[in-house]
N, C-alpha and C positions, 0 to 999 in steps of 0.2 A: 361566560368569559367576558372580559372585565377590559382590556389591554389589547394591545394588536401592537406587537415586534415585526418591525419594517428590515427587511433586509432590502437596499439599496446597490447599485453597482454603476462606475460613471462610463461613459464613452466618449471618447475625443470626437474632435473635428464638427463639421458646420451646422451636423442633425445631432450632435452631442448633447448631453447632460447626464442627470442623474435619471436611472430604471431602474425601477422594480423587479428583484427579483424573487423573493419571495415571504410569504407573512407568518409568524409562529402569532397563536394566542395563547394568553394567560390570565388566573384569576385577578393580581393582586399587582399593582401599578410597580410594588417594589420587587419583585419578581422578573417585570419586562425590564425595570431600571438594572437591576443588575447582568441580564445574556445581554442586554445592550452594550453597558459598560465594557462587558467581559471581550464580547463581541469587536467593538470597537478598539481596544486594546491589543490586539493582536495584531500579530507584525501584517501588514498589508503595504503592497505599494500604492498607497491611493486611491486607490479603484474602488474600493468597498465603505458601505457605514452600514450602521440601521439606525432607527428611531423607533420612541415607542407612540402609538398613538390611544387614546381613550374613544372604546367604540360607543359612548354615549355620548361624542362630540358629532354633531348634525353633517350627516352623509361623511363619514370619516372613509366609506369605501372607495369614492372617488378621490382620494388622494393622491397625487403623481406624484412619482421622483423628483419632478423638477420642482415640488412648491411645498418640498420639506424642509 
């Protein structure tokens, strides 16, 4: 696996930002591009996103919500 789909979720107030809540993989970068897109597209009140990340970028596992 190739991709790593970040599912993201915000929380208000003064220990607010963006968390993690949970990560799909896949083979092929255009693959994650797309449940991303698809993902993000859908009716949300703001709360939600994801991103895709390439797990052959240096420690991509310590990624946090807040420094996507």
């Amino acid at each position: 696996m190739k991709w790593a789909l970040i599912i993201l979720y915000f929380i208000g107030g003064p220990d607010g930002g963006w968390y993690e809540s949970e990560r799909k993989f896949f083979q092929t970068e255009k693959e994650c591009i797309e449940h991303m897109e698809f993902f993000n597209n859908m009716p949300k009140p703001g709360v939600m996103m994801s991103r895709c990340h390439d797990l052959n970028e240096k420690e991509w596992w310590k990624i946090k919500g807040g420094t996507i």
